[in-house]
Phi, psi and omega in degrees: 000313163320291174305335196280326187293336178279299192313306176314306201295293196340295188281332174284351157297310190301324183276339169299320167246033141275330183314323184254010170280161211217162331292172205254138188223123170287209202241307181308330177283337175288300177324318200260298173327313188286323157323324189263349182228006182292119146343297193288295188323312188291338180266335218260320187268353158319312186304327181294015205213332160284306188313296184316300190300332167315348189265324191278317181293267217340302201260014186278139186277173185284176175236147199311172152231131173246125169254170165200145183227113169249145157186237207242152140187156200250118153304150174256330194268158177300146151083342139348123176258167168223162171161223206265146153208168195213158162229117189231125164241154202209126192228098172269114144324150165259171199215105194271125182275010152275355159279264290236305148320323197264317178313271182302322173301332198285335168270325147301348144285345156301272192327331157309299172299342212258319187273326182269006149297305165308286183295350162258010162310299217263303185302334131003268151318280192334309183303319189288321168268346160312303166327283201272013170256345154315315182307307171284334194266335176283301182293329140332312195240027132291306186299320190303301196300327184274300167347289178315282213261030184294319190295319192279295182339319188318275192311329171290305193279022153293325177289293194299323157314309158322324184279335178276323170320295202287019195034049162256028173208180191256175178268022164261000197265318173300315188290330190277339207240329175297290154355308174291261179356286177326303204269344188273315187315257208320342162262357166299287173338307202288342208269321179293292204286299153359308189275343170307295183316311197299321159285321186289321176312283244300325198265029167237339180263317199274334189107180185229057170273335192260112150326079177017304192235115182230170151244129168282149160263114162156174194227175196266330166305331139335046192268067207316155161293117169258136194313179180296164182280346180285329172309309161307309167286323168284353180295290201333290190304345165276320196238031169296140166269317183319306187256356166273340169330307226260001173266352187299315182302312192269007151286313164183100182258336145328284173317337188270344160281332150309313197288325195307281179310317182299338174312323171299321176261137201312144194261138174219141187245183159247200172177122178224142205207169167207126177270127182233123171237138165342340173233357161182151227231105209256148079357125141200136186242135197166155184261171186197124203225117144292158193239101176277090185258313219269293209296075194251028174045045198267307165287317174296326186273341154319279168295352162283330170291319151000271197328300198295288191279024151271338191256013134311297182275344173290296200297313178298343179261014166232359165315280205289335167283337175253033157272307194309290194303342166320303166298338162309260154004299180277002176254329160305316189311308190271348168294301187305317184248026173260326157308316159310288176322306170307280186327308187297324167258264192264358215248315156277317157309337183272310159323285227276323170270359162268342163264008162295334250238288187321301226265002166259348162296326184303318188289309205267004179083037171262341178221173158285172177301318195311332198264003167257354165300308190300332204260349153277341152294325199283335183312247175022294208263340139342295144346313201251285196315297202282321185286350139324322184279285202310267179355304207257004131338280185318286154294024164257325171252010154300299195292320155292318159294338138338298205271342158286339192008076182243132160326127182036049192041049197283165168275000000 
């Protein structure tokens, strides 16, 4: 008895403190912290900040060459002079603007992919800390609920010792009501170290900007609403990070098949030079034209056609995987809240009055203690089923919201 009295204080201690921890946290403010102070996000939008200078190379123009040759020179003929010579030559590439066009799209389409790689980075983050902030508000009305019945066992199996001193009941009821007890103590336990686990995630996914001792505002029940699913495949196809990567990748891998091909046609520089000898000094001006006679770039442009009818088919196979998962999802979604509404209109209520019906048939004697144990398990376990239906509401619409990654579930 002594121990079930440590086993109470323990868990209604846990639960008083979680009850004063401070400051107070939503679900949009946890969201907004993490963006701003999450490591991984802050490294992960460096990349859109590399991308952009890629667009400054692409459109960097090329830079001259100056050469220079100094030495000597010796007449062979009589009467010859001899003495110092030099040569200085400045050789400008031209930078062709159908290369030079096809070079920056292909680097304004990285960016691009480069940026929607990032929001689904960050929708990502989002989802995991949506999960666990969920996670923590299910273990929260987990502690809560075993709590209610650690006191009320507590209090039945005070009545039932009493009714056995005065022998109006037998001592097996008793030894059955320690029992009881024992095992609601142990799911007390387990549900305060859960709910422990649960916090420490949740504050490993937002960063450690969030303080040790937080409390959330909100209830598991807190489920936002989602439009119809024809509503959804068009979000999806618009504001997906997933398919605009993959339509950004095949813009440009398409532009990188253009600079391939263009690669093919002849390079062309200017080139201006001066000979300078002891007896006279040359002025030249003039171009310099490759000849693509050997090189006719038949393997690069080969693997540029590749490239391109892989991020082709990478975009119809990602089309078609987040409409299935869409769909996937929004049919857990309705699943999830057609079980909630059952439980919620009857299936707990009808519990909850079969054990008032039981433990007041038991006080006038009309039934046994077993039969108010069974009908406070099926309570329990009713109980645990709808906040389980909650949860995975709840994740069912992380997860819709994930493949759509519109922030804080706006419509």
């Amino acid at each position: 008895m002594m121990q079930c009295t440590k086993m109470l204080g323990f868990v209604l201690g846990m639960g008083a403190t979680l009850a004063v921890a401070q400051p107070e946290f939503d679900l949009p403010k946890l969201e907004a912290l993490a963006l701003s102070s999450s490591r991984a996000v802050l490294s992960a939008r460096d990349q859109i900040t590399a991308a952009r200078y890629a667009i400054d190379s692409a459109g960097a123009f090329p830079n001259p060459e100056l050469e220079y040759l100094g030495g000597t020179s010796r007449s062979r003929g009589v009467g010859g002079n001899s003495g110092d010579a030099r040569s200085v030559t400045l050789t400008q590439p031209l930078d062709m603007p159908w290369r030079r066009s096809a070079r920056i799209g292909a680097a304004e389409a990285g960016l691009e992919s480069t940026t929607a790689a990032v929001r689904a980075f960050e929708a990502d983050t989002l989802a995991r800390l949506r999960l666990r902030y969920f996670e923590v508000l299910r273990r929260d009305v987990e502690l809560s609920n075993t709590r209610e019945d650690l006191v009320a066992m507590e209090s039945v199996r005070s009545r039932i010792a009493l009714r056995v001193e005065t022998g109006e009941a037998p001592r097996f009821e008793l030894i059955k009501a320690d029992a009881e007890l024992l095992n609601v103590q142990k799911t007390a336990q387990a549900a305060g170290f859960r709910g422990e686990q649960a916090r420490s995630q949740l504050r490993q996914s937002v960063g450690g900007a969030l303080p040790a001792d937080f409390a959330l505002r909100g209830r598991l029940r807190d489920v936002p609403e989602l439009p119809p699913l024809d509503g959804l495949r068009k979000q999806l196809a618009e504001t997906s990070p997933d398919l605009a990567r993959a339509r950004s990748e095949m813009v440009r891998a398409q532009h990188l098949l253009d600079l391939e091909r263009r690669q093919r046609w002849p390079n062309v520089a200017l080139k201006a030079g001066m000979d300078e000898d002891p007896d006279m000094r040359a002025n030249k001006l003039g171009v310099v034209v490759s000849i693509p006679l050997w090189d006719r770039r038949s393997g690069p442009v080969g693997e540029a056609s590749a490239q391109l009818s892989r991020a082709r088919h990478e975009l119809a196979a990602q089309e078609f995987s987040l409409a299935q998962q869409l769909e996937i999802a929004f049919q857990q979604y309705e699943i999830a809240q057609a079980q909630v509404v059952a439980l919620e209109s009857g299936i707990l209520m009808q519990a909850e009055a079969a054990v008032k019906v039981a433990e007041a048939a038991y006080r006038f004697g009309e039934r046994g203690f077993l039969e108010v144990l069974d009908a406070r398990r099926v309570f329990r376990a009713a109980r645990a089923e709808l906040i389980t239906a909650r949860y995975e509401l709840a994740s069912a619409w992380v997860e819709i919201e994930r493949l759509r990654a519109i922030p804080g579930g706006k419509e």
